[in-house]
MDTraj code that builds the backbone (N, CA, C; nanometers):
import mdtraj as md
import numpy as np

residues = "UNK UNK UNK UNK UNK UNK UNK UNK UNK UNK UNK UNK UNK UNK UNK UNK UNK UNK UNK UNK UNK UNK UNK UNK UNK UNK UNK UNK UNK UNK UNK UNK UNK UNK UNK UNK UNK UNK UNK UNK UNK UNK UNK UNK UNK UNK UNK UNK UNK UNK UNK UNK UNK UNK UNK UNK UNK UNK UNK UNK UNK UNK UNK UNK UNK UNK UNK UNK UNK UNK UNK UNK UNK UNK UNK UNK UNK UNK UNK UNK UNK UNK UNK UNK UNK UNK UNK UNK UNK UNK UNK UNK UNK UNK UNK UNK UNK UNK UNK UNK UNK UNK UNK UNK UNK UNK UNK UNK UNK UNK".split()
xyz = np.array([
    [2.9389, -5.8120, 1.2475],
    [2.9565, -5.6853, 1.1812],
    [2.8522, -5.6720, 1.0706],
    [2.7865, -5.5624, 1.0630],
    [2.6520, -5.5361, 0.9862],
    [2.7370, -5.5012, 0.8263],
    [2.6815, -5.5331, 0.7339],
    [2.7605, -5.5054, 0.5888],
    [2.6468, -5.3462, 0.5787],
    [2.7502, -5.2861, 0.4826],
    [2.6832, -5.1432, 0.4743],
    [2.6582, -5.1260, 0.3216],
    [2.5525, -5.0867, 0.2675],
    [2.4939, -5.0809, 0.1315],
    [2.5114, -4.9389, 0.1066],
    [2.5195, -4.9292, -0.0279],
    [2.5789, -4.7600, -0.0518],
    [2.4411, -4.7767, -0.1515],
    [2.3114, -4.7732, -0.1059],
    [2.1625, -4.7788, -0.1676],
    [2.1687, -4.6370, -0.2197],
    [2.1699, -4.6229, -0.3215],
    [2.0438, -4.4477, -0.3913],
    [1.9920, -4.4749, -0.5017],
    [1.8559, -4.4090, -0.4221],
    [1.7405, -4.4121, -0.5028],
    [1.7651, -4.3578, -0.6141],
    [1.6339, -4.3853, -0.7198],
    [1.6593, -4.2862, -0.8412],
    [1.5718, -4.2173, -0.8251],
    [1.5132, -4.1693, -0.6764],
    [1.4285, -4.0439, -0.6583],
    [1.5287, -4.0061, -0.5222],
    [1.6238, -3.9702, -0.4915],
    [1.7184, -3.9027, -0.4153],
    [1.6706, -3.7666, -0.4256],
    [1.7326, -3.7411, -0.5297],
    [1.6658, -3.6010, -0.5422],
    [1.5582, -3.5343, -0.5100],
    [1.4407, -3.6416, -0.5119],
    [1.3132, -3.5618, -0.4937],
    [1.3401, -3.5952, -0.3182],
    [1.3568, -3.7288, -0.2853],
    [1.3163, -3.7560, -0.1303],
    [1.4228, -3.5703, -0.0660],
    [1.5261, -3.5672, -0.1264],
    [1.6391, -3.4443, -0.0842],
    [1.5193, -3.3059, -0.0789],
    [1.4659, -3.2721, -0.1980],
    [1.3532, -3.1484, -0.1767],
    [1.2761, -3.1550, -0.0763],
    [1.2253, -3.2861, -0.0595],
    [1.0730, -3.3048, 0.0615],
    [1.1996, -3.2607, 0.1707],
    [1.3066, -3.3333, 0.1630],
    [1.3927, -3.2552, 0.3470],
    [1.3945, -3.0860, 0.3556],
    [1.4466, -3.0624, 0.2421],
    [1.4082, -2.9063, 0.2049],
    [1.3005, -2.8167, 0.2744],
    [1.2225, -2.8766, 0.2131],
    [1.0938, -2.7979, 0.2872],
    [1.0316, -2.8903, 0.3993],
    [1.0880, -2.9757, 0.4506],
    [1.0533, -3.0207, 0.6064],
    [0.9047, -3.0801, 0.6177],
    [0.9236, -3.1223, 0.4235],
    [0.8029, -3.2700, 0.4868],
    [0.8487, -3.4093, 0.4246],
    [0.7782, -3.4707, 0.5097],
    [0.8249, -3.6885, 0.4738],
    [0.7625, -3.6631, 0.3095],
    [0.8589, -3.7784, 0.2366],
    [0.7917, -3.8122, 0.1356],
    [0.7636, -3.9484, 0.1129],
    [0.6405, -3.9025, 0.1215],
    [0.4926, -4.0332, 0.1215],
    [0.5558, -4.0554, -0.0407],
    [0.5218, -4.2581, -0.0867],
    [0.4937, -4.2738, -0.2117],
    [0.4209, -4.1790, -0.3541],
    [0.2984, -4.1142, -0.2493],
    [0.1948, -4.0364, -0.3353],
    [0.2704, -3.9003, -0.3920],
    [0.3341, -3.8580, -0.3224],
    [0.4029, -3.7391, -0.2885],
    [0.5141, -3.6854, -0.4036],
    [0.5728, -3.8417, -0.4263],
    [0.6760, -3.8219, -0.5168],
    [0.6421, -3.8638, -0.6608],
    [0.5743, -3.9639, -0.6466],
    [0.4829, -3.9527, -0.7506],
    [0.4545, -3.8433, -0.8060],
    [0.3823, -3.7239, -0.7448],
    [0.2936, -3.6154, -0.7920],
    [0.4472, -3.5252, -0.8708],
    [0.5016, -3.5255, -0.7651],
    [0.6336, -3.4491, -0.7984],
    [0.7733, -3.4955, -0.9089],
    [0.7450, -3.6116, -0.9833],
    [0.7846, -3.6773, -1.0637],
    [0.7026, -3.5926, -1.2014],
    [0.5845, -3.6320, -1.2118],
    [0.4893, -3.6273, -1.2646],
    [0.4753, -3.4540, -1.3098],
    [0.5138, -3.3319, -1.2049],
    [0.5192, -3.1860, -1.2761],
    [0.6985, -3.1896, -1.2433],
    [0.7739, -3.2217, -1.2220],
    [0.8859, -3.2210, -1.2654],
    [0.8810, -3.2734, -1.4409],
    [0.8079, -3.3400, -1.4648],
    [0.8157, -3.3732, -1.6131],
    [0.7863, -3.2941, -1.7200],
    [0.7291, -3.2187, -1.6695],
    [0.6121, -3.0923, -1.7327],
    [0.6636, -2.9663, -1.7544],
    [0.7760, -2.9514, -1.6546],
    [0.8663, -2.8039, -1.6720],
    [0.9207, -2.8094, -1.7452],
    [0.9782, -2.8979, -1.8844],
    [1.0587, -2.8723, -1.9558],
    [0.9344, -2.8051, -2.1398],
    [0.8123, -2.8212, -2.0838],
    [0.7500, -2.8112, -2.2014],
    [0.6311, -2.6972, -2.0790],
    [0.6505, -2.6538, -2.0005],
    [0.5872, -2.5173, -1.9703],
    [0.4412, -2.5606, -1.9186],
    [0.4179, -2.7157, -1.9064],
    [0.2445, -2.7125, -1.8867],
    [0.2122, -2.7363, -1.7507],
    [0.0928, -2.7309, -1.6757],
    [0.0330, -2.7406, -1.5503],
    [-0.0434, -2.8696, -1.5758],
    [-0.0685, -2.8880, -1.4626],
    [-0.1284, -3.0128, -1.4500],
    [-0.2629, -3.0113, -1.3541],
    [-0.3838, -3.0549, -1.3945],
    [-0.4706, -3.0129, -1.2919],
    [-0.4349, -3.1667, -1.1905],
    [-0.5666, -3.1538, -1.0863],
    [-0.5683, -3.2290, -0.9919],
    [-0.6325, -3.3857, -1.0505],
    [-0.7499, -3.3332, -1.1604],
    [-0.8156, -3.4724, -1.1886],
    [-0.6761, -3.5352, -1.2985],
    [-0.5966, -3.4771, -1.4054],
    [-0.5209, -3.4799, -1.4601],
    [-0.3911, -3.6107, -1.3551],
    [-0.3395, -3.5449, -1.2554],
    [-0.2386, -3.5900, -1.1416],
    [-0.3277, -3.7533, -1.1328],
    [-0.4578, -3.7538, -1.0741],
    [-0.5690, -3.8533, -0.9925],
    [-0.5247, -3.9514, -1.1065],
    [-0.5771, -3.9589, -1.2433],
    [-0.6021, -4.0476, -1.3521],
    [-0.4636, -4.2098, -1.3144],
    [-0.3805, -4.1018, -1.3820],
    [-0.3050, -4.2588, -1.3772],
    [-0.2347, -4.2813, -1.2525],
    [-0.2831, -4.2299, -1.0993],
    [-0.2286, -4.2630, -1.0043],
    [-0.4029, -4.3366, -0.9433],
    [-0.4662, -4.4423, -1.0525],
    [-0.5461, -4.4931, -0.9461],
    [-0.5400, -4.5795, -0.8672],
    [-0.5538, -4.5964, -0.7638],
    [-0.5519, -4.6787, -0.6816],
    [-0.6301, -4.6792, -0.5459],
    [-0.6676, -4.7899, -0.4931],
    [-0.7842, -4.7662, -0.3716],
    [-0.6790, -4.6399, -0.2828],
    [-0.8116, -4.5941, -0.1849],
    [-0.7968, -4.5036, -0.0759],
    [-0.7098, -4.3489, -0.1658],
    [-0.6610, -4.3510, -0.3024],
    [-0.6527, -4.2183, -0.3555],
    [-0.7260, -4.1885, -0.4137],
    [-0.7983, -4.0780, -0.3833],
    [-0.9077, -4.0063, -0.4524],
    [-0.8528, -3.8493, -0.4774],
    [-0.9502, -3.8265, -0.5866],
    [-0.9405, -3.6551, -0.6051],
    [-0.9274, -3.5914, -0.5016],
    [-0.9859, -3.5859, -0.3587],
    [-0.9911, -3.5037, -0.2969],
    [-0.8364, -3.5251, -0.2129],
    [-0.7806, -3.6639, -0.1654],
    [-0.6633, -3.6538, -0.1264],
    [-0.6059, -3.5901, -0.2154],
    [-0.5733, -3.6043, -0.3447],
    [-0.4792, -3.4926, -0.4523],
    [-0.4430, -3.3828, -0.4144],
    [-0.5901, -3.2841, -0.3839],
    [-0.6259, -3.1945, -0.3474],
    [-0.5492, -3.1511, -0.2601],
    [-0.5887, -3.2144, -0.1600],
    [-0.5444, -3.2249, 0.0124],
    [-0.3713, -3.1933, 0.0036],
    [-0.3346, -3.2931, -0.0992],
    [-0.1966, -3.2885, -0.0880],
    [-0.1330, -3.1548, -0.1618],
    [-0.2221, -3.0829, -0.2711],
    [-0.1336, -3.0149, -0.3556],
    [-0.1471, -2.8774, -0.2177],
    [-0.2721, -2.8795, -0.1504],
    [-0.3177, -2.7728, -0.0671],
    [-0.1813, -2.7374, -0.0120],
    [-0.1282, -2.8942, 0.0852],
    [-0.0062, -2.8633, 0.1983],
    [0.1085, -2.8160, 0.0809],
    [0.1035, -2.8826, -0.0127],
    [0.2717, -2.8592, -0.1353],
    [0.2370, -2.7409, -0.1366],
    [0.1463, -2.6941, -0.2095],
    [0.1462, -2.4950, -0.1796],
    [0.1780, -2.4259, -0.0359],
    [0.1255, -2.4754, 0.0665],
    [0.1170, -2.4074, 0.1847],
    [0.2936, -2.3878, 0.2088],
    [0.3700, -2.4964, 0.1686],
    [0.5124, -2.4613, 0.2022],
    [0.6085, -2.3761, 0.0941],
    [0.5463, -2.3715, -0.0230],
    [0.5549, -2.3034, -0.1195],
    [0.6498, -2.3867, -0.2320],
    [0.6609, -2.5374, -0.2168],
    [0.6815, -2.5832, -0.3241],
    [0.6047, -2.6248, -0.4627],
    [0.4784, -2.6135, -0.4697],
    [0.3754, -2.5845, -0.5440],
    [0.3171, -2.4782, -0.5550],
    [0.3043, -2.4475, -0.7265],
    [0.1613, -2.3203, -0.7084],
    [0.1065, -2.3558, -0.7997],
    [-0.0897, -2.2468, -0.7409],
    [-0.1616, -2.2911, -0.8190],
    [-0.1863, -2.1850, -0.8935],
    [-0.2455, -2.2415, -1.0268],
    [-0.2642, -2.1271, -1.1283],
    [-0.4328, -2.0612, -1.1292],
    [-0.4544, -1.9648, -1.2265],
    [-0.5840, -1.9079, -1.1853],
    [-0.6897, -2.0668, -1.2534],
    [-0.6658, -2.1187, -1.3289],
    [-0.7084, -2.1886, -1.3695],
    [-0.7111, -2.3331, -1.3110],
    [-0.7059, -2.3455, -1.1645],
    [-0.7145, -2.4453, -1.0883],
    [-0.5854, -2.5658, -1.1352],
    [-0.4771, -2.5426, -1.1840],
    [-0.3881, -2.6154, -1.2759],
    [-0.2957, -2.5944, -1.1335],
    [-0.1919, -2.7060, -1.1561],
    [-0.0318, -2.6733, -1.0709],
    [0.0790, -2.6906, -1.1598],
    [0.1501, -2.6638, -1.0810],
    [0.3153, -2.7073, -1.1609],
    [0.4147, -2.6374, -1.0278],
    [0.5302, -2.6894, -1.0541],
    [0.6095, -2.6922, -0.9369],
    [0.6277, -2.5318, -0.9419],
    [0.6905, -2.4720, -0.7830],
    [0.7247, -2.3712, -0.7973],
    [0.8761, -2.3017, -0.8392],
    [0.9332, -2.2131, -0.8850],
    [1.0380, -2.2057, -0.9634],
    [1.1274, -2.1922, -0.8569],
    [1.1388, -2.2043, -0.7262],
    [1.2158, -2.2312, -0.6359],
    [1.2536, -2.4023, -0.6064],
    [1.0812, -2.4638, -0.6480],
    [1.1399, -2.5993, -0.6472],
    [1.1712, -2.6868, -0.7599],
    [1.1682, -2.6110, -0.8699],
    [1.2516, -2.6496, -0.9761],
    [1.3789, -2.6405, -1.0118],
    [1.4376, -2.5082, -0.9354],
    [1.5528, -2.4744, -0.9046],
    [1.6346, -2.5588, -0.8034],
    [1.5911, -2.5511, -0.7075],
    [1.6339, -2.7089, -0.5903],
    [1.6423, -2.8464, -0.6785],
    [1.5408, -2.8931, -0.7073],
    [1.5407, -3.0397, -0.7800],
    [1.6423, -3.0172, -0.8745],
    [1.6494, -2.9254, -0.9926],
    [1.7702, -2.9083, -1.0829],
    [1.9004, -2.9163, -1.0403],
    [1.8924, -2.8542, -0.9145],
    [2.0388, -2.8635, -0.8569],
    [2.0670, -2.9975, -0.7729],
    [2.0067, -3.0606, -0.7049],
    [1.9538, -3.1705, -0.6601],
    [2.0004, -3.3418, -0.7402],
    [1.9568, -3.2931, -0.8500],
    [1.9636, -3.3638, -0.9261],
    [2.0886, -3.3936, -1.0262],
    [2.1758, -3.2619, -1.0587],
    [2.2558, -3.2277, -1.0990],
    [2.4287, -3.2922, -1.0180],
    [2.3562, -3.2730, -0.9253],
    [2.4707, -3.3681, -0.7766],
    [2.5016, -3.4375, -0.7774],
    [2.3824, -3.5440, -0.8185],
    [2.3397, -3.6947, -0.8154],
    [2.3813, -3.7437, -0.9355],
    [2.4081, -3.6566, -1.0416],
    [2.4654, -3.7345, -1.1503],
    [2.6339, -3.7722, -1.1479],
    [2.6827, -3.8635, -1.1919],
    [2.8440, -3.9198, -1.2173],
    [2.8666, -3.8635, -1.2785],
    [2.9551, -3.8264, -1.2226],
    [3.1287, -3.7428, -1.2890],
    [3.0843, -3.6176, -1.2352],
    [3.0145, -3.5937, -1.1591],
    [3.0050, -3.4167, -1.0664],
    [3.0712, -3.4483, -0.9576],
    [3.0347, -3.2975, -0.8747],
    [3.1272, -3.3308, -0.7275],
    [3.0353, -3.4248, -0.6188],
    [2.8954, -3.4287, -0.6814],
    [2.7921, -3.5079, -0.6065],
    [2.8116, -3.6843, -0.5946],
    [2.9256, -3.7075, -0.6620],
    [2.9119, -3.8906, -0.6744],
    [2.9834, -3.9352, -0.5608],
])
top = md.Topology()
chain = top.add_chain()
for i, resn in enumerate(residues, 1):
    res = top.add_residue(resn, chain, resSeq=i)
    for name in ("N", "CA", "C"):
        top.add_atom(name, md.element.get_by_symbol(name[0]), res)
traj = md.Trajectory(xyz[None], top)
């Protein structure tokens, strides 16, 4: 008999949005989305070289960033500003808030 682990992440929430909009979430992914989830409570964007800095590591470069914020917009959980900046979109701040809100003890989410 297999023992069963009652595992959750402390990114549930975010892996729960990527099902949302019907993409996998890659390491990089949630990262990025950690990272302007942090940012909505003080109103700022984040550019791409900004995101790159403290996510270095071989095979990520600026242009994957890019690549990635391209598809996060294309589903419309990212937007970009005129000023080449992102920050989540207020649909997916609204999801993650609620998301997240679930996931905390003593709601109907535990």
């Amino acid at each position: 008999m297999r023992a069963r682990f009652n595992c959750v992440s402390a990114n549930a929430h975010i892996h729960s949005l990527f099902r949302c909009y019907g993409l996998k979430a890659s390491l990089l992914r949630i990262k990025v989305i950690e990272m302007l989830f942090e940012t909505v409570s003080c109103k700022n964007t984040l550019s791409a070289g900004e995101v790159s800095e403290p996510l270095k590591a071989p095979g990520i470069s600026l242009l994957s960033i890019r690549e990635m914020f391209k598809r996060l917009q294309d589903v419309g959980m990212v937007t970009v500003h005129e000023d080449k900046n992102y920050s989540l979109s207020q649909e997916a701040i609204r999801t993650l808030q609620e998301l997240n809100a679930e996931g905390q003890p003593g709601t109907d989410g535990s």
